[in-house]
C-alpha positions in Angstrom: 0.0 0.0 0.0 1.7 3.7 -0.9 2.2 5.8 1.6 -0.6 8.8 1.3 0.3 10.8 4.6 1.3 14.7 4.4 4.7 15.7 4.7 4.0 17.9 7.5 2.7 14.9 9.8 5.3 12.6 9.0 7.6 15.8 10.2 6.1 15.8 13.4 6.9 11.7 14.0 10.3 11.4 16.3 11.9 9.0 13.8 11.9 12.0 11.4 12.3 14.7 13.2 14.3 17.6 12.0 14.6 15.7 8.5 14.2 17.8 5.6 11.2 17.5 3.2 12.8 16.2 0.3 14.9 13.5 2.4 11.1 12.5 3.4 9.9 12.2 0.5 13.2 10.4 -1.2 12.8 7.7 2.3 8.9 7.0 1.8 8.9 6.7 -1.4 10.5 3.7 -1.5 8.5 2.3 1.7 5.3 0.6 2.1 2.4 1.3 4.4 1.6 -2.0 6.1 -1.5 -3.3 7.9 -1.8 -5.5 10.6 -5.4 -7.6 12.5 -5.2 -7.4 16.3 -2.8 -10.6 17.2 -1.0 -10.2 13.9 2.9 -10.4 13.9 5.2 -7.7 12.4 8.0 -9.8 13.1 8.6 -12.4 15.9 11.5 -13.3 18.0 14.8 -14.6 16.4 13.8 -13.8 12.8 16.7 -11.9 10.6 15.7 -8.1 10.5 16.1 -5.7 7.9 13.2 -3.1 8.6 11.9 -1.1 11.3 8.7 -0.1 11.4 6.7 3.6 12.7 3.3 3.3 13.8 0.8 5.4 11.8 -2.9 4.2 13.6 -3.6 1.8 16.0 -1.4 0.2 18.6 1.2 -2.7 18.6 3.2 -3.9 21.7 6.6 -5.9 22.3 6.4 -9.3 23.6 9.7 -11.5 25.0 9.3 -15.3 25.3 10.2 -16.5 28.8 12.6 -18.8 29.8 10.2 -21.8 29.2 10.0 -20.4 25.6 6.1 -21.3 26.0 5.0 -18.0 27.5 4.9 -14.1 26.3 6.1 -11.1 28.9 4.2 -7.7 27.7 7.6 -5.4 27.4 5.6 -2.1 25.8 3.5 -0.7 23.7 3.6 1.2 20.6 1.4 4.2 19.6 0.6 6.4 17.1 3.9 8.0 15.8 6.4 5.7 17.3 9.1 3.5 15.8 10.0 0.1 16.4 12.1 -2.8 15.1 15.2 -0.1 14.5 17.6 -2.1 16.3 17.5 -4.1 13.2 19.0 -1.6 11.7 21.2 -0.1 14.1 23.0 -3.8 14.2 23.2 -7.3 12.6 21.6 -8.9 15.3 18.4 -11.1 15.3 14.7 -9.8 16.5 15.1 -9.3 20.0 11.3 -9.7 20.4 7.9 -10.4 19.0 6.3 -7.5 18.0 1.9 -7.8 17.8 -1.1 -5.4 16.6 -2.8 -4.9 19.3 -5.8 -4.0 17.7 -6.2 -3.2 13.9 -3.0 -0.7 13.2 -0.8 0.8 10.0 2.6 1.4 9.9 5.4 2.8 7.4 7.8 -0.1 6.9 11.3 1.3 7.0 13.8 -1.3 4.6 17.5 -1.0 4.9 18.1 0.1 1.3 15.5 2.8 1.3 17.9 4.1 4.2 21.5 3.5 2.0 19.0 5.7 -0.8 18.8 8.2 1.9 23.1 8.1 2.6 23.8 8.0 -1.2 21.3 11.4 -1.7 22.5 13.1 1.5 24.5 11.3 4.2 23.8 13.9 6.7 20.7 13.4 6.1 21.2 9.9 7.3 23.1 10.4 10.0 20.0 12.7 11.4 17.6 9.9 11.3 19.9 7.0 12.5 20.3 9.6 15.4 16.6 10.0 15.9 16.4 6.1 16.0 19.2 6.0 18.5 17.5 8.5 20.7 15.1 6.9 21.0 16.1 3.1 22.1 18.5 4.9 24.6 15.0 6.9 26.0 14.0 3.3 25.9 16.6 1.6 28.0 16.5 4.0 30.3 12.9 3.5 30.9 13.3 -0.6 30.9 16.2 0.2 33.5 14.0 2.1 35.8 11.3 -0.8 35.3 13.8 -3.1 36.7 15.3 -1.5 39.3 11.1 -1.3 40.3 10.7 -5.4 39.6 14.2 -6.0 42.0 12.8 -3.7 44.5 9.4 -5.5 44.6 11.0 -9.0 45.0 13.2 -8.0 48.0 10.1 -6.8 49.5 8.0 -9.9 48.7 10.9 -12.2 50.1 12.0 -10.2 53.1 8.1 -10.5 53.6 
């Protein structure tokens, strides 16, 4: 499905912010608007990555098996305007996760070679949203880290109990 959203909005999405119009336009044009069911998969856990993914409408949300391998652990949600799946392209490194629609949702698919398209035309360009991407996963840890450091506090509670 082409991508049909104004310039201006996709301006106003993190992954893209401070890009310039024409570096838009020379990135989307070469990506595709997906659509996903609720319970649909963008990707699951283990599977070779080359895209990330930002969420247009609806919701999708990041799922880790546990150690049984049987069992999915809610990580976070997605909304409106948010990217995931960059690590993908920040490294050469499996899916880290399963990523699900939570209810009926579109994205703008984000592949590899529409980013070297965007390096070869302007590689500051590039830089700028591989910076954005970064960003963003580092807001990210730091969030999961706090989230941690709340689980480890809970279970020395619930043992010293």
């Amino acid at each position: 499905m082409a991508i049909d959203i104004p310039i201006e909005q996709l301006q106003d999405m993190p992954v893209f912010g401070g890009l310039r119009e024409d570096s838009i336009k020379l990135l989307v044009s070469g990506c595709s608007c997906v659509e996903h069911a609720a319970g649909e998969a963008f990707f699951t856990e283990g599977e070779r990555g080359d895209s990330a993914f930002v969420v247009v409408s609806g919701h999708a949300s990041l799922y880790k098996h546990g150690s049984d391998n049987n069992r999915l652990h809610k990580i976070r949600s997605f909304q409106a305007t948010e990217c995931f799946g960059s690590m993908a392209l920040l490294g050469v490194y499996p899916r880290s996760g399963v990523v699900l629609a939570d209810d009926h949702c579109h994205a703008i698919e984000i592949k590899a070679d529409q980013l070297f398209a965007l390096y070869q035309h302007d590689a500051e360009q590039y830089t700028l949203i591989f910076m954005n991407m970064a960003r963003d996963l580092s807001r990210r840890l730091r969030d999961g880290d706090c989230q941690l450091a709340g689980c480890i506090d809970q279970l020395k509670t619930e043992t010293a109990e």
